[in-house]
C-alpha positions, 0 to 999 in steps of 0.5 A: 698696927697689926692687923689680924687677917686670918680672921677671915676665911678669905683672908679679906678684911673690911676697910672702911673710907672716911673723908679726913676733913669731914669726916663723912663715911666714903665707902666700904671695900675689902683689904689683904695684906699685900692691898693693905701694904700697897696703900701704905706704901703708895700713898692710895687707898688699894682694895682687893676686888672680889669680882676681879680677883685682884688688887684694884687701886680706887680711881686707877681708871677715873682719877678720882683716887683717895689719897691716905692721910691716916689708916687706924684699926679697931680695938679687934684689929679685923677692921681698918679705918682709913682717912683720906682725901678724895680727888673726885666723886667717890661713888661709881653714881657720880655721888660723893659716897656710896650712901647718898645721891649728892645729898650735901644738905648737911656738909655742903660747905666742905662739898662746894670746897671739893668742887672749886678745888675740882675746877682748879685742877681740871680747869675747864674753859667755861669755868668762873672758878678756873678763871679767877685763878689763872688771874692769881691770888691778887685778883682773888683777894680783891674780888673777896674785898670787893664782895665784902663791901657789897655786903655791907652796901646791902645790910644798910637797906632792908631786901632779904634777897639781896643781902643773903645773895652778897653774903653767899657771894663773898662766902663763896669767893673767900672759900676760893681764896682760902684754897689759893692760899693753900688752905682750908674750911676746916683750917678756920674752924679749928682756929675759931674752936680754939678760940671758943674753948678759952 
């Protein structure tokens, strides 16, 4: 990859953010070439920050970094694309973009995801999540079970509310064991793809 960074008079290139799983566009901020090698070689989105005259490491204060899972250029090669893994919110609004104010109306699957892997790092002491994972993956998977039989006591009567409940609770505990597991949404979704393409 070759990037032209004389193009610009500054030397900056624009470096568009999209999230690897969802492929939601994160943010926007300016690479040089030393920000652009510092990402490559660290592993962590890095920009050049105009207003602090200086690289600037996304999340060096919050933690909420982007990890690089994949860096491309366009067919000029004065753009760069990165996909990446955000740890956190990546908008300074506490939003997940910078183009939305927590609207996760259309990938909110992918965001609920985000947040119980948020609870399992950070384990704060009030939370459900962080609970059921310090009583590991067997107790887990049985509360997934568990859930699923409730569903299926549910879809024998007819209350709408109670059924979509339980279903909302065994998709809710399943995304949670799918994280123990050391997997994903978008794991299942491309075995389900690959299954409709046959």
């Amino acid at each position: 990859m070759k990037i032209d960074f004389k193009k610009y008079a500054d030397g900056l290139v624009p470096a568009i953010i999209q999230d690897f799983k969802t492929q939601k566009v994160l943010m926007l901020g300016f690479m040089n070439e030393e920000a652009l090698k510092k990402t490559m070689s660290e592993g962590k989105v890095t920009f050049y920050s105009r207003s602090k005259q200086r690289l600037w490491t996304k999340g060096e204060e919050s933690g909420n970094h982007l990890m690089v899972k994949e860096i491309l250029s366009d067919c000029d090669d004065d753009t760069i694309l990165i996909k990446a893994q955000p740890l956190g919110p990546v908008c300074h609004t506490g939003a997940d973009t910078c183009w939305s104010e927590r609207n996760h109306s259309e990938d909110f699957l992918f965001y609920l995801e985000e947040i119980i892997n948020l609870r399992r790092q950070v384990a704060p002491e009030n939370s459900y999540v962080a609970s059921l994972f310090a009583k590991g993956v067997n107790k887990i998977a049985q509360k997934v079970g568990e859930e699923a039989v409730e569903l299926v006591i549910e879809s024998k009567d007819d209350n709408k509310d109670l059924f979509l409940g339980e279903a909302a609770d065994l998709l809710f505990h399943f995304l949670i064991l799918l994280n123990v597991k050391g997997h994903n949404l978008q794991e299942v979704i491309s075995v389900l793809k690959g299954r409709h393409s046959k």
